[in-house]
C-alpha positions in Angstrom: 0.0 0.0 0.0 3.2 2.3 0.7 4.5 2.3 -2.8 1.0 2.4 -4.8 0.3 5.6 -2.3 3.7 7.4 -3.7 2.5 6.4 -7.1 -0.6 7.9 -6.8 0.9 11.2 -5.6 4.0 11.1 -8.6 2.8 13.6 -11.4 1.7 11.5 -14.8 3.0 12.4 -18.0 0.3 13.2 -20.7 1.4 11.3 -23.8 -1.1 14.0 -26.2 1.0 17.1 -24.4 4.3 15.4 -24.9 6.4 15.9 -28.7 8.6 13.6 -30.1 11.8 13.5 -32.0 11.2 12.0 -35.9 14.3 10.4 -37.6 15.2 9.6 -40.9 18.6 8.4 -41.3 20.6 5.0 -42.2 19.6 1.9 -39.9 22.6 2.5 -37.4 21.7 5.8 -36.4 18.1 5.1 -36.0 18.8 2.0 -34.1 21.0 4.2 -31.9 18.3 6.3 -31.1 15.3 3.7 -30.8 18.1 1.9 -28.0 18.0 5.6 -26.1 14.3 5.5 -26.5 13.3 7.6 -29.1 11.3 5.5 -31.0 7.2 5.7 -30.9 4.8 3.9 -32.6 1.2 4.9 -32.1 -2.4 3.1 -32.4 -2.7 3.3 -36.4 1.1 1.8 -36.3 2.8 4.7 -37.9 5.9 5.5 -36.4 8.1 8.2 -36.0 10.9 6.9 -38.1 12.5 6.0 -41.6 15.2 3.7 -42.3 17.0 5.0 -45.4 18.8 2.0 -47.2 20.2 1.3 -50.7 16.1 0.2 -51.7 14.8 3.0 -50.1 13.6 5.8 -53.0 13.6 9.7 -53.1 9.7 9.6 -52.8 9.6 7.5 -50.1 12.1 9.8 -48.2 10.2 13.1 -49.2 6.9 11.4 -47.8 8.6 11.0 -44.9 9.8 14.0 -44.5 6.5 15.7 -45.3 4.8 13.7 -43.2 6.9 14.3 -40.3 6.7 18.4 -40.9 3.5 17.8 -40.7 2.6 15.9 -37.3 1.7 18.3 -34.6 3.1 15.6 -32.2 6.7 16.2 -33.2 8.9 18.8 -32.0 12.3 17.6 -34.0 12.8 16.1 -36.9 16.3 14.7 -36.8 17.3 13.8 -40.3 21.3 12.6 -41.6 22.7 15.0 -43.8 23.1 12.5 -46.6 19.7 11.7 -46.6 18.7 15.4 -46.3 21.0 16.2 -49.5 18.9 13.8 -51.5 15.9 16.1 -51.0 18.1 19.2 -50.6 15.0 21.0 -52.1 12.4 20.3 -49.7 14.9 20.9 -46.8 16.0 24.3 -47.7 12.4 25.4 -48.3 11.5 24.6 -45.1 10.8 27.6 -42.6 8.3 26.5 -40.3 10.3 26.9 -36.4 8.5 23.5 -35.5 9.3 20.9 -35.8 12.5 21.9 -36.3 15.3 20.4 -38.4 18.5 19.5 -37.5 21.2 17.5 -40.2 23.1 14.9 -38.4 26.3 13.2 -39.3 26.2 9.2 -39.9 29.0 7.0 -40.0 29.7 6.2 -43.4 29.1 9.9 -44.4 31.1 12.9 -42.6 29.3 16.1 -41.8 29.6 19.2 -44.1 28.7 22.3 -42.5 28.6 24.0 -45.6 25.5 21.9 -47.0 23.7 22.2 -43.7 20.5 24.5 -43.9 20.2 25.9 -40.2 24.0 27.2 -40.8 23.1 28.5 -43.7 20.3 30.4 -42.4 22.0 31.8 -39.0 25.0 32.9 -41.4 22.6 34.5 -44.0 20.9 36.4 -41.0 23.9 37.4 -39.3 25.7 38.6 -42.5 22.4 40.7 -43.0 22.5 41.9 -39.6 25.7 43.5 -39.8 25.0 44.7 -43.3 22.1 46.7 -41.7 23.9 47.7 -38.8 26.9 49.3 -40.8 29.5 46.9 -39.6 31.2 44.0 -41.5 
């Protein structure tokens, strides 16, 4: 009766309040982050992931990726920068603050911060910034 009486008094966490983290990215990354207990699938099975793999095609990913911009249950869409090169396009035209995107590295492909589009965005703005100001 003890530990059902602390249970009763711990605060629950409402699962239609809470966001999740979408991932498309190559089947180690994801299975990295489904181990740390990121993964969700919900009652119509859909789930808050894509493995991208050598059968997988551009449509499928930009699906995903729409879909996933599109779900008012996720907060961050974490997506590998490979991946997010193939539909470079619908990434960069992106502009919505949530969920937001962030390009992660995966092992078999380095990270280029030159291709990443949140870099390229906080550069653009602070290069306008100063422009505006008078400094450079």
């Amino acid at each position: 009766m003890f530990a059902s009486s602390r249970m009763a008094n711990r605060p629950q966490i409402r699962t239609s309040d809470s966001a999740l983290i979408a991932m498309i990215a190559d089947e180690d990354t994801v299975v990295g982050f489904l181990l740390a207990g990121v993964g969700n699938v919900d009652l119509r099975r859909k789930t808050n992931y894509l493995i991208v793999d050598s059968k997988t095609t551009v449509k499928q990913i930009e699906d995903a990726f729409k879909e996933f911009t599109s779900r008012e249950d996720i907060a961050i869409v974490l997506i590998s920068q490979f991946v997010a090169n193939m539909i470079r396009f619908l990434v960069d035209s992106y502009k919505q603050p949530i969920p937001a995107i962030l390009e992660i590295p995966s092992k078999d492909h380095p990270y280029d911060p030159a291709h990443d589009s949140v870099l390229s965005r906080v550069k653009y703005l602070f290069s306008a910034e100063s422009v505006a100001s008078g400094r450079r």
